[in-house]
BAKEDREN-373012 format. One record per residue: x, y, z of N, C-alpha, C in turn; residue number from 1. Coordinates in nm, 4 decimals, decimal comma. Layout:
[[X Y Z] [X Y Z] [X Y Z] NUM]
...
END
This chain:
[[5,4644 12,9671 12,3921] [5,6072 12,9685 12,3765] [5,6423 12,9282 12,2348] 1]
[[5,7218 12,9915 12,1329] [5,7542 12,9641 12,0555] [5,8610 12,9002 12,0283] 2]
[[5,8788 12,7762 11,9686] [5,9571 12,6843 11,9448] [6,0316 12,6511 11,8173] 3]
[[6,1355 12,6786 11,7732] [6,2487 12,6966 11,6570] [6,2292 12,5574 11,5944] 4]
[[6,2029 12,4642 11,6564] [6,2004 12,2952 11,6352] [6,0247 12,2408 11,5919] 5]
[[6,0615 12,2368 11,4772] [5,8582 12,2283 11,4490] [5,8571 12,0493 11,5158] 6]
[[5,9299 12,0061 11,5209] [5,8928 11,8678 11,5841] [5,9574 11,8623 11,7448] 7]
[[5,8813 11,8012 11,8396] [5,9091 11,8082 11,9646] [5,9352 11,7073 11,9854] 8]
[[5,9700 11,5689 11,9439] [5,9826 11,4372 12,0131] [6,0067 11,3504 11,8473] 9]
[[6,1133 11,2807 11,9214] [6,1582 11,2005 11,7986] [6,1941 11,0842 11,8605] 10]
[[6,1186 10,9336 11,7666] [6,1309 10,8309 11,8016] [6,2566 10,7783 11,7431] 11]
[[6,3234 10,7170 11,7469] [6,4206 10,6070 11,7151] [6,3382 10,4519 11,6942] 12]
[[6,3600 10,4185 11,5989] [6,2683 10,2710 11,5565] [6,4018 10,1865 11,5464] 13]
[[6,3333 10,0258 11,5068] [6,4435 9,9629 11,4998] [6,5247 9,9420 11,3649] 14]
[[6,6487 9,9691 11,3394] [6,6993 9,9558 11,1846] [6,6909 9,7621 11,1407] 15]
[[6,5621 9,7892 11,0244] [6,5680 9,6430 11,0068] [6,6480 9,6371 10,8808] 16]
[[6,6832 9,7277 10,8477] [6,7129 9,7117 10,6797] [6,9168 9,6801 10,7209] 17]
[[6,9840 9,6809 10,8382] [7,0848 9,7171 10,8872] [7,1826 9,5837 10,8148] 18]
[[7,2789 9,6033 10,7429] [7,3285 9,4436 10,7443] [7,3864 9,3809 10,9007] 19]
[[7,3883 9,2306 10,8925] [7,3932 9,1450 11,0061] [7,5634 9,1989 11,0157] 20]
[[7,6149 9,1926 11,1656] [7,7561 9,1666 11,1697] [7,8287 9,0756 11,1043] 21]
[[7,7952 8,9647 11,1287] [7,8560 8,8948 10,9968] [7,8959 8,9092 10,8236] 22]
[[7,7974 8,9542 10,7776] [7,7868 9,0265 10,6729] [7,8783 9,1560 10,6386] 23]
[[7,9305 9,2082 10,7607] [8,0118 9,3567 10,7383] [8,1676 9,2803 10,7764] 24]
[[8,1965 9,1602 10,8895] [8,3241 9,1187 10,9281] [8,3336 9,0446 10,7783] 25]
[[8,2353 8,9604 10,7491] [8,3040 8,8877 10,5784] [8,3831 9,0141 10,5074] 26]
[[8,2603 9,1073 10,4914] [8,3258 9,1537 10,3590] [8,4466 9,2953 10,3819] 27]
[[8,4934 9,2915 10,4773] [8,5991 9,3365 10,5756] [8,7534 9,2512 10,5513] 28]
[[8,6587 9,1360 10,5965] [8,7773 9,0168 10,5615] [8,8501 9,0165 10,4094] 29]
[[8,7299 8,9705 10,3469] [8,7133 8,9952 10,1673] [8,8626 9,0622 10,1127] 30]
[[8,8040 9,2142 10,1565] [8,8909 9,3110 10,1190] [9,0536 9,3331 10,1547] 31]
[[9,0261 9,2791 10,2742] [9,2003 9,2304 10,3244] [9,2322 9,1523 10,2665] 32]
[[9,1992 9,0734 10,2025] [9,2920 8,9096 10,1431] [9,2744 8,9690 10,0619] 33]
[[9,1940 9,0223 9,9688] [9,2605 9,0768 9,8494] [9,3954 9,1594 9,8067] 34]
[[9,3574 9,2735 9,9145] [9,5153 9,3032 9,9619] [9,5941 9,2367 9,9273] 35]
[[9,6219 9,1530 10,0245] [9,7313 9,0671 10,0251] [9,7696 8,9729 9,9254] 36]
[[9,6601 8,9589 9,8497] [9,6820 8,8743 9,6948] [9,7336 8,9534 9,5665] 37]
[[9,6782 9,1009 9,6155] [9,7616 9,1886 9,5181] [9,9194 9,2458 9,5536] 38]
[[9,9800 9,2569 9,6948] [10,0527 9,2129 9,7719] [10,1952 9,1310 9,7006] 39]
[[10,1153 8,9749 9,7372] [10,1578 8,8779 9,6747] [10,2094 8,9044 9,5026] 40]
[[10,0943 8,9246 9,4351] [10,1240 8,9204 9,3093] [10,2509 9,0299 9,2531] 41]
[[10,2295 9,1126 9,3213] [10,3578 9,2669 9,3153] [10,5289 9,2171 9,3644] 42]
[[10,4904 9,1011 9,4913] [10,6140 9,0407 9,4975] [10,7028 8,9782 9,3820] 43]
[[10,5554 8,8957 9,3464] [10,5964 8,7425 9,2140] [10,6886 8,9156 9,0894] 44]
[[10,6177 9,0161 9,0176] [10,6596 9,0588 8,9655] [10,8653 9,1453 8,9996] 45]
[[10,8683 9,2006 9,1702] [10,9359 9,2229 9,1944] [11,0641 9,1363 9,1473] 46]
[[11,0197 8,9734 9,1780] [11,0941 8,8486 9,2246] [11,1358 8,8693 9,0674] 47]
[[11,0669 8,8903 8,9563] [11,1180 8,8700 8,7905] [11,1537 9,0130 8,7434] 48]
[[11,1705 9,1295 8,8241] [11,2609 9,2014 8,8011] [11,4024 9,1870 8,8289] 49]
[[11,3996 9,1587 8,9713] [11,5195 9,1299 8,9998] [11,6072 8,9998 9,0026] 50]
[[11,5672 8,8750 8,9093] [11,6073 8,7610 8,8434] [11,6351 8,8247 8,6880] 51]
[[11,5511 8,9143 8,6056] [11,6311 8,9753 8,5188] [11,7317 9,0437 8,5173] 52]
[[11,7373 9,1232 8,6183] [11,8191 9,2200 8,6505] [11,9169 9,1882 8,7043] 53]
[[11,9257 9,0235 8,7316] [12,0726 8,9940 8,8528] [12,2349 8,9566 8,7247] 54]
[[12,2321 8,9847 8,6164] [12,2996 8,9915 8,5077] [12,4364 8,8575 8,5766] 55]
[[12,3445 8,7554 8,5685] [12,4218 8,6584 8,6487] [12,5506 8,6220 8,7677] 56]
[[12,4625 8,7530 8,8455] [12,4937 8,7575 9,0067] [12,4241 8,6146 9,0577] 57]
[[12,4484 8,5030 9,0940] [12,4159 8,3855 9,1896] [12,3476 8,4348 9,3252] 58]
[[12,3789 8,5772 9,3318] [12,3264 8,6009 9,4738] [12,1814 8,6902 9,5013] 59]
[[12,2054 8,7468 9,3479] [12,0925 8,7918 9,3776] [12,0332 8,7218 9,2732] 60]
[[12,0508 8,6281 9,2174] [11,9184 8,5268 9,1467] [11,8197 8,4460 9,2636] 61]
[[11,9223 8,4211 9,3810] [11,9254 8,3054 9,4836] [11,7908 8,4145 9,5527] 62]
[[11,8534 8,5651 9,5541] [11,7373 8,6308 9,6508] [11,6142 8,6458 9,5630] 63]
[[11,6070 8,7097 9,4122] [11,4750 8,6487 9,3296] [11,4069 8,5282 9,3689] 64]
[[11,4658 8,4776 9,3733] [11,3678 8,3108 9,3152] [11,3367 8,2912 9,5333] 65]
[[11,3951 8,3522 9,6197] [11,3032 8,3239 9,7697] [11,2108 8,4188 9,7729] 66]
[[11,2280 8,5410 9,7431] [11,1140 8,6186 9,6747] [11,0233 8,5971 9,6367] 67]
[[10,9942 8,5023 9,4634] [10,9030 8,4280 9,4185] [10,8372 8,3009 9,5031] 68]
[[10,9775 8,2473 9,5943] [10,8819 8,1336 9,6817] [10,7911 8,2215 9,7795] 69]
[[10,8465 8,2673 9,8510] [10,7591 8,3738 9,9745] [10,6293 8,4235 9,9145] 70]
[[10,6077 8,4882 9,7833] [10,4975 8,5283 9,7546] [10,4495 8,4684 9,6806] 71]
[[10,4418 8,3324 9,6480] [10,3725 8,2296 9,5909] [10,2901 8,1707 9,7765] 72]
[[10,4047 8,1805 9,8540] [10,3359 8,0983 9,9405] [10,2088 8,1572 10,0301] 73]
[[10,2497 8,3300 10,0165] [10,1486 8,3847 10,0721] [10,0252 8,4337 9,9853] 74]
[[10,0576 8,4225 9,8448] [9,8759 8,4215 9,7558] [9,8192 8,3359 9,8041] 75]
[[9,9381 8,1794 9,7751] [9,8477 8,0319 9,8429] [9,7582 8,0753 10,0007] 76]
[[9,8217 8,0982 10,0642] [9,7595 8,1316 10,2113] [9,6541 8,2164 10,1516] 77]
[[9,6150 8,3259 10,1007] [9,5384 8,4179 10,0931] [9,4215 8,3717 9,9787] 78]
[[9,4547 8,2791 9,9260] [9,3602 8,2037 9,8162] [9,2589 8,0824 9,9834] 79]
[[9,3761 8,0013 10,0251] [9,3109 7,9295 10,0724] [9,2154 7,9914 10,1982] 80]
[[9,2597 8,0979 10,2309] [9,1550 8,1887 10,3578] [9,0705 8,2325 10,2994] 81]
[[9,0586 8,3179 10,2084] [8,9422 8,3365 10,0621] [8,8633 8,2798 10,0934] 82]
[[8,8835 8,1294 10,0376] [8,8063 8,0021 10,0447] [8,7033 7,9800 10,1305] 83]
[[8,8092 7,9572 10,2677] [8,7390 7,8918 10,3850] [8,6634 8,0294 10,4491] 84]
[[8,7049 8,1313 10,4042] [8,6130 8,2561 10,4449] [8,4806 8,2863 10,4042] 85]
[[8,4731 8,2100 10,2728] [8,3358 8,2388 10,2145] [8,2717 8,1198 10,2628] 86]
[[8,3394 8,0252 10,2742] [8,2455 7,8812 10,3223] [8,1839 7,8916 10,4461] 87]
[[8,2895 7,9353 10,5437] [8,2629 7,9698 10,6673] [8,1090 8,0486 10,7006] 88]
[[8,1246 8,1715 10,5872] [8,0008 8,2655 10,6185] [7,8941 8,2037 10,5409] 89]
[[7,9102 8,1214 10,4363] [7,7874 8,0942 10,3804] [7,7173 7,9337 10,4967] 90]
[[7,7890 7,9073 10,5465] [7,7711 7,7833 10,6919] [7,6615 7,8136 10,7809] 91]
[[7,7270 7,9705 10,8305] [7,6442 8,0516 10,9545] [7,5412 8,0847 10,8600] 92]
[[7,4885 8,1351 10,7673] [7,4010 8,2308 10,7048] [7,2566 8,1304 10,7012] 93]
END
């Protein structure tokens, strides 16, 4: 019988070279907080467009500068998860 398939049987071995789950959720993580730190930083710039731009409107200086607080507070968050994200995985490792 002639056979189109020059190999008849194929093993599956074990992938050792595979990275650990851990290793793929870190750097998963990684990439999201960065996000969000670039995020953040696009706010802080928004927040000093529109504090230049409020041509001494009180109301919209007032909305600049919660702007600048909000995305100061969420780099902070995204700096300090950073942190404890790499500590965390270098703990387990």
């Amino acid at each position: 019988m002639n056979n189109i398939f020059p190999i008849s049987t194929v093993y599956a071995g074990v992938i050792s070279d595979a990275p650990p789950l851990t290793s793929l959720l870190s750097n998963v993580l990684n990439f999201v907080l960065s996000i969000v730190g670039v995020l953040g930083i696009l706010g802080l710039v928004v927040s000093g467009i529109v504090y230049i731009t409020a041509s001494g409107s009180e109301e919209r200086m007032q909305t600049a500068k919660k702007i600048a607080l909000e995305s100061g507070i969420g780099i902070t968050i995204a700096l300090i998860s950073l942190i404890l994200t790499g500590q965390l995985a270098s703990f387990f490792q």
